[in-house]
N, C-alpha and C positions, 0 to 999 in steps of 0.2 A: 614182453619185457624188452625194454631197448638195449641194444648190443654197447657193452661197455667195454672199455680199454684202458688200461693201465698207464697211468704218468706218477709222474715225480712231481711234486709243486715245492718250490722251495723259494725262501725270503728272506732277504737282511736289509731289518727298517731300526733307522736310528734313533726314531723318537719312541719312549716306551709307552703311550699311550695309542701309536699308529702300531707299535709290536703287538699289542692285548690286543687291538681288534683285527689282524691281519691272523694271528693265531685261533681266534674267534670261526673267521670265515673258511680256516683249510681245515680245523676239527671238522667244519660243516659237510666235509665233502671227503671226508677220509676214514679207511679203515683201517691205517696204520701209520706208524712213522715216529721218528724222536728230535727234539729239539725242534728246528725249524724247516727242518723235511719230511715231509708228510706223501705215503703210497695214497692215490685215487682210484679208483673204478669211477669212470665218467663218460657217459654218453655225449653225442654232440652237443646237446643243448644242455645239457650239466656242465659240460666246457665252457661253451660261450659264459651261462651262470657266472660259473667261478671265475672268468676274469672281468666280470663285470662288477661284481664283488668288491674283488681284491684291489681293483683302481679305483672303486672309492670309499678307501681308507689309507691306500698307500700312497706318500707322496712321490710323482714321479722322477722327480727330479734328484730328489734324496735317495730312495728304496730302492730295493731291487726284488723282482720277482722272477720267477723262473718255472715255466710248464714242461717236462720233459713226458714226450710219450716213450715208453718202454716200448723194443722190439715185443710181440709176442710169439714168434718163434723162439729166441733167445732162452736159455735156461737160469732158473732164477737159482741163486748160491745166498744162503744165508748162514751166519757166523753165529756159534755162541749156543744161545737157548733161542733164536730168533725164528720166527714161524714165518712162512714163506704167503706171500700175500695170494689170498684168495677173494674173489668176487660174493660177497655174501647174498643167499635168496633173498634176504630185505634189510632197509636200514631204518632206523631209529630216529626221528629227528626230536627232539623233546628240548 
């Protein structure tokens, strides 16, 4: 299995029809998040994927996107009833 790492991807597109599919493509690659911040588990070449993706549906000039990798040494803190993001043994794509 390829070594995956923790990012944040996150996005404010102005057109609603570049929001649907910009939202589209981080479900694709997410196993958690709300509104339009979304947790990834991503390998290098799920990386590359996802911003190849995500540039063409967002317009550059207008949008903005954002890949953060999380420390993983760092301890994760989550508020509420919120489940702390884990790397699932497989994903779903349907």
């Amino acid at each position: 299995m390829a070594k995956r790492t923790l990012y944040l991807g996150a996005y404010d597109v102005s057109d609603d029809t570049r929001l649907r599919a910009a939202l589209k493509v981080l479900r694709n690659y997410s196993t958690g998040g709300q509104k339009s911040v979304f947790e990834c588990f991503l390998s290098a070449l799920e990386k590359r994927q996802l911003l190849e993706d995500i540039a063409g549906v967002i317009d550059l000039t207008e949008d903005r996107f954002f890949l953060i990798r999380l420390d993983p040494a760092s301890k994760v803190a989550v508020l509420g009833t919120a489940i702390a993001p884990a790397d699932p043994a497989y994903y779903y794509v349907g």
